[in-house]
C-alpha positions as CSV (number, residue, x, y, z in Angstrom):
1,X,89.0,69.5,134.2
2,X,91.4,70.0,131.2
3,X,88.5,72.7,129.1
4,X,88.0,74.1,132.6
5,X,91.5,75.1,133.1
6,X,92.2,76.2,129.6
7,X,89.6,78.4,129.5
8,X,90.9,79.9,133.6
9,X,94.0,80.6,132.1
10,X,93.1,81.6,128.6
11,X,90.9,84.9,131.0
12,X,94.0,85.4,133.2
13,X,95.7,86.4,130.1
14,X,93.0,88.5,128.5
15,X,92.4,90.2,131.9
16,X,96.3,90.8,131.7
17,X,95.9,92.4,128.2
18,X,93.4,94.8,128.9
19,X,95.1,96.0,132.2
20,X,98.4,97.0,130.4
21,X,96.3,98.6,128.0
22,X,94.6,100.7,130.2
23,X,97.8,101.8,132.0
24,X,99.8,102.6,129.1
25,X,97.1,104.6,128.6
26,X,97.2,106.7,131.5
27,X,100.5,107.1,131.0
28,X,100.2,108.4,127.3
29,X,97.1,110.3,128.6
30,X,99.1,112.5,131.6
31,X,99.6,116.1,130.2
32,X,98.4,118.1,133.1
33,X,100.2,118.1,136.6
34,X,103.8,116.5,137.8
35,X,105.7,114.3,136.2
36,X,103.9,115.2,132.6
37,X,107.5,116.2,130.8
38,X,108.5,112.6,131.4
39,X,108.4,110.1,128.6
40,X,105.3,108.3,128.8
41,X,106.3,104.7,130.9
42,X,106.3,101.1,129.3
43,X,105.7,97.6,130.0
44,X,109.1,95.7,130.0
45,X,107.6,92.2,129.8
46,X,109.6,89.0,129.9
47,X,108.7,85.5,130.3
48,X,108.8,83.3,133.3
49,X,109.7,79.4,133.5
50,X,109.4,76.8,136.4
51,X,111.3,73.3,136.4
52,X,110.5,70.3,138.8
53,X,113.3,69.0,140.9
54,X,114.5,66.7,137.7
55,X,114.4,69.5,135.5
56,X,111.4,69.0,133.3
57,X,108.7,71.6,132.4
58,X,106.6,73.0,135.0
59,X,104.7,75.7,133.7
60,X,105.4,79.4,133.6
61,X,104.4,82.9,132.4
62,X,104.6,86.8,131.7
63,X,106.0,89.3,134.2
64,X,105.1,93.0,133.0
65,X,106.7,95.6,134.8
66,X,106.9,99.4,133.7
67,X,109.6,101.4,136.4
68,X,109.3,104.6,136.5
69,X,106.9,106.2,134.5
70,X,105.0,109.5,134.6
71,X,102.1,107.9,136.5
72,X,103.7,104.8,137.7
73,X,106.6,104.6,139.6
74,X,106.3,100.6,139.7
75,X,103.9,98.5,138.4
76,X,103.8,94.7,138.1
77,X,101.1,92.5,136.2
78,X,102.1,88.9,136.3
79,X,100.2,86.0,134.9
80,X,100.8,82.1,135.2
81,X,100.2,79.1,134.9
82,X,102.2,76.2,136.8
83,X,102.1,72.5,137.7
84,X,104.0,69.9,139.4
85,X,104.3,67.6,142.5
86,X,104.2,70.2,146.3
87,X,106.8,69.7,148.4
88,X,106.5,68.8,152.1
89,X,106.1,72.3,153.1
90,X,103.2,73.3,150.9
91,X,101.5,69.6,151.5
92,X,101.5,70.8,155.4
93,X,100.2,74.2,154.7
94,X,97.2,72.5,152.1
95,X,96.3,69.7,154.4
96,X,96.3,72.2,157.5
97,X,93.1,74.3,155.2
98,X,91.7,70.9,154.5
99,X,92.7,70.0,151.6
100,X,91.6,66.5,150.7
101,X,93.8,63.8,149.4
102,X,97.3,66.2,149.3
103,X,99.0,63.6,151.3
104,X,98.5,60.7,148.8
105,X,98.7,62.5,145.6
106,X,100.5,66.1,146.0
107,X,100.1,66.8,141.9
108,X,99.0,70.9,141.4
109,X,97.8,72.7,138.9
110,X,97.7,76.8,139.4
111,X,96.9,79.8,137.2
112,X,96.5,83.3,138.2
113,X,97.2,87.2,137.7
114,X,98.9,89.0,140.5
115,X,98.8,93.2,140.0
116,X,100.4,95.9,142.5
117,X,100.6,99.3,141.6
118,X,102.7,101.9,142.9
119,X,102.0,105.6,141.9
120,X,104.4,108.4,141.1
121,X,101.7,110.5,142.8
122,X,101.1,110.5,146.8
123,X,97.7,111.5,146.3
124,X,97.2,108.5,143.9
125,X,96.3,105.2,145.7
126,X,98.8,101.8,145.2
127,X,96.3,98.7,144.8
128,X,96.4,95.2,144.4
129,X,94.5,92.9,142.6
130,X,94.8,89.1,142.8
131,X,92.7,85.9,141.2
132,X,93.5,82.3,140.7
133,X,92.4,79.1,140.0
134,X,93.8,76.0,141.9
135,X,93.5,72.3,141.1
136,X,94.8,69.3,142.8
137,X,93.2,66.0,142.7
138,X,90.9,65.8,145.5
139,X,89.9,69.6,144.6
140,X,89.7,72.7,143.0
141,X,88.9,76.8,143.9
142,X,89.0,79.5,142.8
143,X,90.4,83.1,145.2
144,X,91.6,86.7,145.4
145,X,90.5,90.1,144.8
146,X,91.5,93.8,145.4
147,X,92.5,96.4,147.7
148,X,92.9,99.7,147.7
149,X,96.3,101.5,149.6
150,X,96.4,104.7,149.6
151,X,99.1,107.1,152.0
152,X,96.6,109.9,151.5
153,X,92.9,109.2,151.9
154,X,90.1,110.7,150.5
155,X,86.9,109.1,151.4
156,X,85.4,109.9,148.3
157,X,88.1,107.6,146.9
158,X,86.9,104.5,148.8
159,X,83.4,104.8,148.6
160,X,83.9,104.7,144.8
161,X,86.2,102.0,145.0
162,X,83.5,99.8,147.1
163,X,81.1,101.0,145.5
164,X,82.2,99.6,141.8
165,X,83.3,96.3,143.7
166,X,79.3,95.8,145.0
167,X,77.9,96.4,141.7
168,X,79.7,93.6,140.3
169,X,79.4,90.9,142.8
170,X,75.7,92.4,142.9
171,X,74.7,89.7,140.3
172,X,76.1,86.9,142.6
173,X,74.3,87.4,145.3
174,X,73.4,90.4,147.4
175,X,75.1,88.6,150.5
176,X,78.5,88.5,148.8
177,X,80.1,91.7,148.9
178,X,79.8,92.1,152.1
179,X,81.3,89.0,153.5
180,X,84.6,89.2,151.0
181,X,84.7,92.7,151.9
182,X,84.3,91.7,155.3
183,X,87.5,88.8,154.9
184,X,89.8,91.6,153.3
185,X,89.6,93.8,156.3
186,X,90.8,90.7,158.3
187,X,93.2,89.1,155.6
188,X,95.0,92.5,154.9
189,X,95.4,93.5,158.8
190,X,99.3,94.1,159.9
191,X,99.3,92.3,163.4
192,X,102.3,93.8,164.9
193,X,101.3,97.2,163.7
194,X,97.7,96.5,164.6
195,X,96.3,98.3,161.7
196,X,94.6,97.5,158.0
197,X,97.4,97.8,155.0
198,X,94.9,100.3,153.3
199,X,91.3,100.8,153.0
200,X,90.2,97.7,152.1
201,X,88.7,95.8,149.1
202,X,87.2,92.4,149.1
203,X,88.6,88.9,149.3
204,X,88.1,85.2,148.9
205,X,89.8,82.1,149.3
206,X,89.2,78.4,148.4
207,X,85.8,79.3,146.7
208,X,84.2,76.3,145.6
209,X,80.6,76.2,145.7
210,X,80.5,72.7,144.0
211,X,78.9,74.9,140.7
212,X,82.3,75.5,138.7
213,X,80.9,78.1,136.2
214,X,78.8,80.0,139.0
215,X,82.4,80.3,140.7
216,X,84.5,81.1,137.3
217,X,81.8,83.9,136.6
218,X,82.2,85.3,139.7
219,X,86.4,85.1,139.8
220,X,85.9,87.3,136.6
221,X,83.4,89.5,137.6
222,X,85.8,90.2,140.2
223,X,88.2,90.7,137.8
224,X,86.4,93.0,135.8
225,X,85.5,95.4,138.7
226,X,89.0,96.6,138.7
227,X,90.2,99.1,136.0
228,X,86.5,100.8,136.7
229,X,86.9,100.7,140.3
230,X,90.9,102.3,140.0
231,X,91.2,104.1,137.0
232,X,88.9,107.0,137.1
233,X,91.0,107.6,141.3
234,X,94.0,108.4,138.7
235,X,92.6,110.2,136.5
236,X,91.4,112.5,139.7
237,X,94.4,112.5,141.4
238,X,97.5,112.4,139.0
239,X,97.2,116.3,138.3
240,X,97.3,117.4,142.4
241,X,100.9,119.0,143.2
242,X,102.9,117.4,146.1
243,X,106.3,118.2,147.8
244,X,108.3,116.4,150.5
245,X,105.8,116.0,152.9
246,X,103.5,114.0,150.8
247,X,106.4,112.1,149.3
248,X,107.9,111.1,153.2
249,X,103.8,109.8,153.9
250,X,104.0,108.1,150.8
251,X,107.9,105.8,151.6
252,X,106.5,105.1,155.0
253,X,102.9,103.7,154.3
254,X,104.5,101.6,151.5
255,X,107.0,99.9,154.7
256,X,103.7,99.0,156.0
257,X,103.1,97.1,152.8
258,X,106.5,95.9,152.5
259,X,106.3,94.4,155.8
260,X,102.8,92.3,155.1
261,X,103.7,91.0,151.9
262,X,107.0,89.9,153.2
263,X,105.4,88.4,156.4
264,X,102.4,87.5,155.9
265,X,101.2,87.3,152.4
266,X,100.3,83.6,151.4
267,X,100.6,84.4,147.8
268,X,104.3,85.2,148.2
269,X,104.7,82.1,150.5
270,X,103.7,80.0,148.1
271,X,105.5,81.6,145.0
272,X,108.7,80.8,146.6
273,X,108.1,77.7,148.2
274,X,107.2,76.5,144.9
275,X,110.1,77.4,143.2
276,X,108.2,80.1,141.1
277,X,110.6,82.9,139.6
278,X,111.6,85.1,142.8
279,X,111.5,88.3,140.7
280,X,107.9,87.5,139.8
281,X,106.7,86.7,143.0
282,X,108.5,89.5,144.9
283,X,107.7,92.1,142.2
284,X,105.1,93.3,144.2
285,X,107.8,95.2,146.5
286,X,107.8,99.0,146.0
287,X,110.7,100.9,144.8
288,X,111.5,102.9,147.6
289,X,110.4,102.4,151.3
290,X,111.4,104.3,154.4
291,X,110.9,103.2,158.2
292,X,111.1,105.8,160.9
């Protein structure tokens, strides 16, 4: 699978490329509305390395981040790609979803990008966006996808956001969207608060349909639905005044995400079990939070 992984992680990247493109660009494009005196914001992007218990190579990547911008407050776009041996911990967990083979040969090979997004803006939506490619041995899959999370909801906002998501997956099947959109209402549900995170997206996990291009097209179509899915809710929302109110709405719904990726997320579980940089994998955090 060596030409199959270079060319997952080789779209990773690209996918990376065009996002921080397209958000620098909103924040060089923001001349009507709050925040428009500030500087426009900017990736600070740094690599990321991972050693194996004896210290040799185990892969690594990019961490963007741009703090504080006139659109972004905090945005992270991480990409990569990482190898070793599991440990006892995430052998359990991969054997538990059925896994094949973990226990004899616990080798990995992972590549991904992981995006959170959170606006300056009440009235702007934070989103995630998440896709990977996983190998070991006995198997491979591909997962992720996108959410929307906004403290202030305008339905108009979702149904475009849904409604972008469909059109790609349309070519995959007409059966698709709604079962991942189905499994990201369930996957990005707070137990203990007994409520969704946001409005929903779609998502997937361990997708292997034995057809390894079908299931690479489809990881990038998913990909591709995102900057037209989010964009044009900024470029809506970024001008709309807010005060106090909107900002206390804002810190408290992001505790609500706080809580689930801290608790519950298997992304983050896995990033630190691993051994994966922690500022990488906890870089989708927000800024500020309040609980009340």
């Amino acid at each position: 699978m060596a030409e199959e992984k270079a060319r997952a992680s080789a779209w990773f990247r690209e996918l990376r490329d065009q996002i921080v493109a397209a958000f620098e660009g909103l924040e060089d494009s923001h001349h009507r509305g709050p925040l428009r005196d500030l500087a426009p914001g900017r990736f600070d992007v740094s690599e990321t390395t991972r050693h194996s218990d004896d210290g040799s190579d185990a892969g690594g990547g990019l961490m963007s981040v741009m703090r504080d911008g006139r659109v972004f407050e905090k945005v992270g776009v991480n990409v990569s790609t990482v190898y070793g041996t599991l440990g006892a911990a995430a052998q359990q967990a991969m054997a538990a979803r059925g896994v094949p083979g973990i226990a004899g040969d616990p080798r990995f090979w992972a590549s991904g990008i992981s995006l959170v997004a959170h606006m300056q803006n009440p009235h702007c939506p934070a989103v995630h966006m998440n896709t990977r490619m996983f190998w070991t041995p006995g198997a491979w899959w591909f997962g992720g996808g996108s959410d929307l999370n906004p403290c202030l909801e305008y339905a108009e906002d979702t149904a475009h956001f849904h409604a972008t998501q469909e059109a790609h997956l349309a070519p995959h099947g007409a059966d698709l969207y709604p079962r991942l959109k189905e499994w990201a209402d369930e996957y990005f549900y707070i137990p203990h608060r007994k409520r969704a995170r946001g409005v929903g997206g779609i998502f997937m996990d361990d997708r292997n349909s034995g057809d390894w291009e079908a299931d690479f097209a489809l990881t990038q179509d998913i990909g591709r639905a995102f900057l037209p899915a989010f964009v044009p809710l900024i470029e809506k929302r970024r001008p709309l005044p807010f005060g106090k109110p909107e900002r206390e709405a804002q810190l408290v719904h992001r505790g609500l995400y706080a809580e689930y990726n801290l608790v519950y997320d298997r992304g983050t579980k896995f990033g630190l079990a691993t051994g994966h940089d922690a500022n990488a994998v906890l870089m989708s955090l927000p800024p500020l939070a309040k609980w009340v």
